[in-house]
N, C-alpha and C positions, 0 to 999 in steps of 0.2 A: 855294184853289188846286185845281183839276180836273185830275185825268190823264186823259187820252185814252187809252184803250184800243179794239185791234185788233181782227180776227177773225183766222182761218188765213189766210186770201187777201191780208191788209195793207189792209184795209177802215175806216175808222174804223168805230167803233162809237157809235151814237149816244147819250149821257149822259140818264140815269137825272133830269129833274128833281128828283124828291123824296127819293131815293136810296133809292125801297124798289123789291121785284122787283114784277114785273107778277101779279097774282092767276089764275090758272086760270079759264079759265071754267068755269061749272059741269057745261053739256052734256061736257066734257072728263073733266071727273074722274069723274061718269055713266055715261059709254058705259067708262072705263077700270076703272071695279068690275064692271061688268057685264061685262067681257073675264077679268077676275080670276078672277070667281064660275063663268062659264063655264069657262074650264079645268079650275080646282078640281073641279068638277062633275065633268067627264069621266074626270080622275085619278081620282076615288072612284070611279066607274062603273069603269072598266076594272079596278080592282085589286080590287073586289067581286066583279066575274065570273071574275075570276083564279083567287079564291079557292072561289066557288060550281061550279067547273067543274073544278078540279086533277084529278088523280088521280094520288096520290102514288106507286102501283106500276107507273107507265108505264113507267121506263125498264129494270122487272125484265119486260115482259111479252115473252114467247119467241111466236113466229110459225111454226106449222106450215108448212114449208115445200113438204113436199111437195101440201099440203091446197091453199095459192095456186098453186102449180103447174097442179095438174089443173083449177084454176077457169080458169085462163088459158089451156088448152088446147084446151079443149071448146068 
């Protein structure tokens, strides 16, 4: 006995012959590690130069104000 199953729209769904799932093609799973490796990529890139470029007494550094002042004047 076979159930018929739907989609969201009340479509039948066409039945599975063998009743296994359809295999990936290969170009598919390919280009989807290649999408993976690429991110990953860029995350380590960005959080290496994060690291290579910090300067951890930024948010202590004080601004001569009068000093950008007279730059801005002249």
């Amino acid at each position: 006995m076979s159930i018929e199953t739907f989609d969201p729209y009340g479509l039948a769904l066409p039945a599975n012959t063998r009743g296994e799932e359809e295999s990936p093609k290969a170009v598919s799973i390919v280009l989807s590690r290649v999408g993976q490796g690429v991110f990953w990529l860029l995350a380590i890139v960005i959080v290496a130069s994060r690291i290579a470029y910090f300067s951890p007494d930024y948010p202590f550094h004080s601004v001569d104000v009068q000093r950008v002042s007279s730059q801005i004047t002249r």
